[in-house]
N, C-alpha and C positions, 0 to 999 in steps of 0.2 A: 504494500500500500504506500502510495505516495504524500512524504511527509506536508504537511500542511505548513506553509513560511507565511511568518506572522508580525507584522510590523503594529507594535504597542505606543498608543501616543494620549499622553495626559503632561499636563504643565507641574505636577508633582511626582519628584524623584519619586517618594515614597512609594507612592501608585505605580509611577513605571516597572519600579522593581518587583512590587508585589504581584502584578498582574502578571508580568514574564515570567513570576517565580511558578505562580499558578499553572498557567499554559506551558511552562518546560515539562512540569510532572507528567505530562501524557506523552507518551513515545511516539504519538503521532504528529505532534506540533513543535515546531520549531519557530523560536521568535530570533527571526534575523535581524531587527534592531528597535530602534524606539527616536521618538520624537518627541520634545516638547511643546511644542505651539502645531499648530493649523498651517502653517507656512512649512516650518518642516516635515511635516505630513506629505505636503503634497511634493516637495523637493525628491524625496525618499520612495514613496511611491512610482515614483516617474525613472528613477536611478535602479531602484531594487526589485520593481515590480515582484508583491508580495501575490500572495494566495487571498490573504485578509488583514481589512486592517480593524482595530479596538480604537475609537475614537473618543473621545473625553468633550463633552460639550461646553463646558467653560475653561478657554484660555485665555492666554495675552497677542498680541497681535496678528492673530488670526482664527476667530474661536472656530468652534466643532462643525456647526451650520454651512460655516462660508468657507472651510476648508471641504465640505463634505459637499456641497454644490460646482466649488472647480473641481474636484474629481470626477463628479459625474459627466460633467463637458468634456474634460481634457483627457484623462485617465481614468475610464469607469475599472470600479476594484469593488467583491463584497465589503463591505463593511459594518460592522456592529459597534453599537453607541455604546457609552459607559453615560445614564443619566441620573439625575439628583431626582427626590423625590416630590420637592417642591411643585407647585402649580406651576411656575414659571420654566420647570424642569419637564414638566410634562407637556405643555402646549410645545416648547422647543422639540422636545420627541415625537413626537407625532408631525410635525414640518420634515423633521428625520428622515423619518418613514416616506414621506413624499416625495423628497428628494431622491432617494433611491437606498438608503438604508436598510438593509436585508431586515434587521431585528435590534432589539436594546436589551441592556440587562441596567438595570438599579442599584444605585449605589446605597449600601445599609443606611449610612450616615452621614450623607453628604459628600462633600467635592475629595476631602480627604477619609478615607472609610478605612479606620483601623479596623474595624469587622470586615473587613471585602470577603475574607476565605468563607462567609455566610450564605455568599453566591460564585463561588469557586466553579460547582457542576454547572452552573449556567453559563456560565461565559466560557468552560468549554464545549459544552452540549450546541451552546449558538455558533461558536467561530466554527466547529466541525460542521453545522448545516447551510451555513455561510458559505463554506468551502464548497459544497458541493454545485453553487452556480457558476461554479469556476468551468466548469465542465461547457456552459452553454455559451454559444457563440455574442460577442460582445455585438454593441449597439450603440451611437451615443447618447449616453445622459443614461446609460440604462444596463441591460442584458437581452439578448432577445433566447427564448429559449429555444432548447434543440427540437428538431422535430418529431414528431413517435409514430411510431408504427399504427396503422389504424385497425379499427376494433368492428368487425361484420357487423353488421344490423340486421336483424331476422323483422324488427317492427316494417309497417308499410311506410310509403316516406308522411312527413310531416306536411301539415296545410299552408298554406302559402303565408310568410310570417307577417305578423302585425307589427309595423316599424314604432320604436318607442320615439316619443319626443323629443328632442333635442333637450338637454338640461338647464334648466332655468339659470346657472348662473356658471361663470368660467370655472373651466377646469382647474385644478392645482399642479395638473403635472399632464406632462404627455402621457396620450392616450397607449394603450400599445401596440407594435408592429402589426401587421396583416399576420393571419394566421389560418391553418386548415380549415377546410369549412364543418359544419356541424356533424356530427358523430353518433349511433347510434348504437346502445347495446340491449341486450334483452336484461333482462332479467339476472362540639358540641355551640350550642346555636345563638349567636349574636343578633342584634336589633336590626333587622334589616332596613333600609332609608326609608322614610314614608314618605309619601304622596305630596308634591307642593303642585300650586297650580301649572299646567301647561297652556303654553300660548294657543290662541284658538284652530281649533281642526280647521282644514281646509275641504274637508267632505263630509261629513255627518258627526252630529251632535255627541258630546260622553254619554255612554249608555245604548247606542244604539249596538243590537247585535248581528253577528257579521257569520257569514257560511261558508269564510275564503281565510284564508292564513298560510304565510311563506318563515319556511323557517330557517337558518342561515346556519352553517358552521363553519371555522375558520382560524388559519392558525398564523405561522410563519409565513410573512409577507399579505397576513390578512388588511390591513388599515388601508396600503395601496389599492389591493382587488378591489374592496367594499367599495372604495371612491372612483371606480370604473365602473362598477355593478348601480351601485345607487343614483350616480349622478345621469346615468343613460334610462332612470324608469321617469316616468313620468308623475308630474305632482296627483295627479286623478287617479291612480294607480288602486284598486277596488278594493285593496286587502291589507291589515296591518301584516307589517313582517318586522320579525321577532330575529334579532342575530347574537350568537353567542363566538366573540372574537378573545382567545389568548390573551390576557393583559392581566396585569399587578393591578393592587388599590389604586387610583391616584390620578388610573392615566386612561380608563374609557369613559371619564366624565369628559376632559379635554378631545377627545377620538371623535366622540357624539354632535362635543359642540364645534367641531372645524369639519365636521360634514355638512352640518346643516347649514353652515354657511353655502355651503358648494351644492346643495340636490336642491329639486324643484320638492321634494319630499321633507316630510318635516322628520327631523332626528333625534332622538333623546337618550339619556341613562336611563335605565329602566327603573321604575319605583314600585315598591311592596304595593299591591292593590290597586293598580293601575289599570285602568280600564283601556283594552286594545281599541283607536282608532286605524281606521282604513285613511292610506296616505299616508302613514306614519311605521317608524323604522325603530325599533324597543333596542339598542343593546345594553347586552346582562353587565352589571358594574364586577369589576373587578376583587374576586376576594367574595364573591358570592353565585350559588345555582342560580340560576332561573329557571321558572315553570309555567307553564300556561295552564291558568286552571276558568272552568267553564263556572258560574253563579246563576243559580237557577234553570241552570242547562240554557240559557241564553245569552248573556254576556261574559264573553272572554276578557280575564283578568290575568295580571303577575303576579307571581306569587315566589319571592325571591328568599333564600336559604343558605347556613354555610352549614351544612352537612359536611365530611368527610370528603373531601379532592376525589372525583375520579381518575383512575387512572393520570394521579398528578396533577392535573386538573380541577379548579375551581375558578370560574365557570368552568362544565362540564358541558360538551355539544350533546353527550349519550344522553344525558340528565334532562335537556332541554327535548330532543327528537321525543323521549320517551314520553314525558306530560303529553307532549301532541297526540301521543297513538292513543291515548284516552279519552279525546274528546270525540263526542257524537255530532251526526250531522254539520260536521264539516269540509269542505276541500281544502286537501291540504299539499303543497308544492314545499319540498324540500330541497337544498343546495348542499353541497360542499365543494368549500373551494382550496385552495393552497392552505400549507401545513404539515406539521409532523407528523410522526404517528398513525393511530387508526382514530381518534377520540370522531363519532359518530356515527360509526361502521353500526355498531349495537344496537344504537337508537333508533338509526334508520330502517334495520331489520326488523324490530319489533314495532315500528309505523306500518312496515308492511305485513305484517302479521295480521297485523290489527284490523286492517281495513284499506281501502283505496288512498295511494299518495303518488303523486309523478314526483321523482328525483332527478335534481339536472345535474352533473357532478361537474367540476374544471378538468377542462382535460389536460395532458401532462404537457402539450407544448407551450403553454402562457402558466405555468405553475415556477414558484420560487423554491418551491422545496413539494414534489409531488408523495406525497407520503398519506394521508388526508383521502384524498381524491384516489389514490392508488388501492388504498383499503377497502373502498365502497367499489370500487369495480371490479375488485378481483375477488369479493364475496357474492358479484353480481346482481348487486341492488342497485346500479346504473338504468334509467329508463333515457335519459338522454347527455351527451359527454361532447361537450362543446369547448372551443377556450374562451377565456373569462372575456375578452370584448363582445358574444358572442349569445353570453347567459342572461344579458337584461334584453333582449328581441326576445331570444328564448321563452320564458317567464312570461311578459308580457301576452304574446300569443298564446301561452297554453292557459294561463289566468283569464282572458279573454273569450 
């Protein structure tokens, strides 16, 4: 196996050291040197061209942001953030992620984190998945992924699609390359947030109940996808959709609120007792389940929980798919898109147990890390496998 070279860059020694010290323990990672600022980041990248680089968001004369923007123009390279847990840490992390930022890990304690070895497996668990877009042919400002092999369709073809609307408000980042066309295959408990008011629906009143629900899973490289997926539905869009994305406390409140700036759909953190609007986009806060639970058997509510991590996980996508497969008298359209792992492989299975659901999965050429989407298709719970610019026409038409 080919060792992973890793250029470590924070404006403190201490942190430089400590994080190479991390990343050498694994015999698969090698850290061929380190930077202090944002300037020598991109110096060093362009000289050494690394595998990955660990980026540090607050430095001196060229912080994390605007080193990690000329990389993407000039020398795109994976890269994983090191962020603070602050709000102003978390909105900078999620611009990250926009910019082209594979993934972040959290600093325990702030900018200098004598706890770092607390997130040690993380920050090698990321630079190794990191590593693996190294494999996909570059792009500027980007990656474009490799192509895959396609997957027979026994279904009849599909109905001629219903193009989504243009999105109400600019993108944040380029759209991605052209890709295959559509694909077919067969077959213990803390106070969770309550309820504060939301700004008024754009389609029907609180309380009104709904026979349509989409539900989202998503992992590594999710905040990007979601801001292709969502910003390409349209604000009239007939069904609330319910997304549960990989994130720490801190940072899907920030995630939520810099979509909504971007979709014609309204976006939110999800809250305990939340009554599901259609046009509207629920994701589960970090450091808590989410569930959909039916009230009266006619209005779909949240219903949010820190039960036990699935499979590592809290938010859990299996935890999330599985409420769905409980509810009556509804249609229900399920996704997964890029990510580690199998986390909704389960869930999606016992939806289909349960009753009728179409599943649209990302297929593996627009995937950051196909692991997620790979799960669901090779258990065969795939009803349609598109790449991700691909899944909001998709959706759209089959919702319609």
């Amino acid at each position: 196996m080919k060792t992973i070279r890793v250029l470590v860059v924070d404006d403190s020694a201490f942190m430089r050291k400590v994080i190479s010290d991390i990343l050498s323990e694994d015999p698969s990672i090698e850290v061929i040197d380190r930077a202090k600022n944002g300037k020598e980041c991109v110096e060093k990248v362009k000289s050494l061209q690394p595998d990955v680089v660990t980026l540090d968001l607050e430095m001196p004369i060229m912080n994390g942001l605007e080193a990690l923007e000329q990389l993407m123009k000039e020398h795109p390279v994976p890269v994983v953030m090191l962020s603070s847990v602050t709000r102003e840490g978390a909105e900078q992390t999620i611009r990250a992620l926009e910019l082209g930022a594979i993934d972040f890990v959290t600093k325990p304690s702030g900018s200098i984190s004598l706890d770092i070895h607390k997130v040690a497996d993380g920050i090698v668990e990321k630079v190794k998945a990191a590593a693996l877009t190294r494999m996909r042919q570059r792009r500027p400002g980007g990656f474009a992924p490799k192509p895959s092999a396609s997957i027979p369709s026994p279904s009849p073809a599909p109905s001629p699609a219903v193009q989504p609307q243009p999105p109400a408000k600019p993108l944040g980042f380029p759209r991605p390359p052209a890709a295959p066309a559509e694909r077919e295959t067969a077959s213990t408990q803390a106070t969770p947030p309550s309820v504060t008011p939301m700004k008024q629906n754009r389609i029907a009143p609180l309380g009104t109940s709904f026979s349509k629900l989409v539900a989202v899973g998503t992992s590594t490289g999710g905040p990007k996808a979601l801001q292709t997926l969502l910003t390409a539905i349209p604000a009239q869009f007939p069904a609330p959709i319910v997304v549960v994305q990989h994130m720490p406390p801190g940072f899907t409140r920030s995630l939520a609120q810099r979509l909504d700036t971007l979709c014609g759909l309204h976006v939110v953190e999800a809250e305990n007792g939340q009554a599901l609007e259609a046009g509207t986009v629920y994701i589960a806060p970090g450091g808590y389940h989410m569930e959909v639970a039916e009230q009266s058997g006619k209005q779909l509510t949240i219903h949010l929980h820190q039960a036990d991590p699935r499979g590592g996980h809290r938010p859990s996508v299996d935890v999330l798919f599985e409420s769905v497969s409980k509810l009556t008298n509804v249609s229900k359209w399920a996704i997964i898109m890029t990510g580690m792992g199998s986390d909704g492989t389960k869930g999606l299975r016992q939806m289909k147990e349960a009753g009728p659901v179409t599943s649209i999965i990302e297929d593996e050429s627009s995937c950051v890390v196909y692991g997620m989407p790979r799960s669901a298709v090779v258990a065969g719970l795939a009803d349609h496998v598109v790449p991700l610019e691909k899944i909001a026409e998709t959706l759209v038409r089959l919702v319609n």
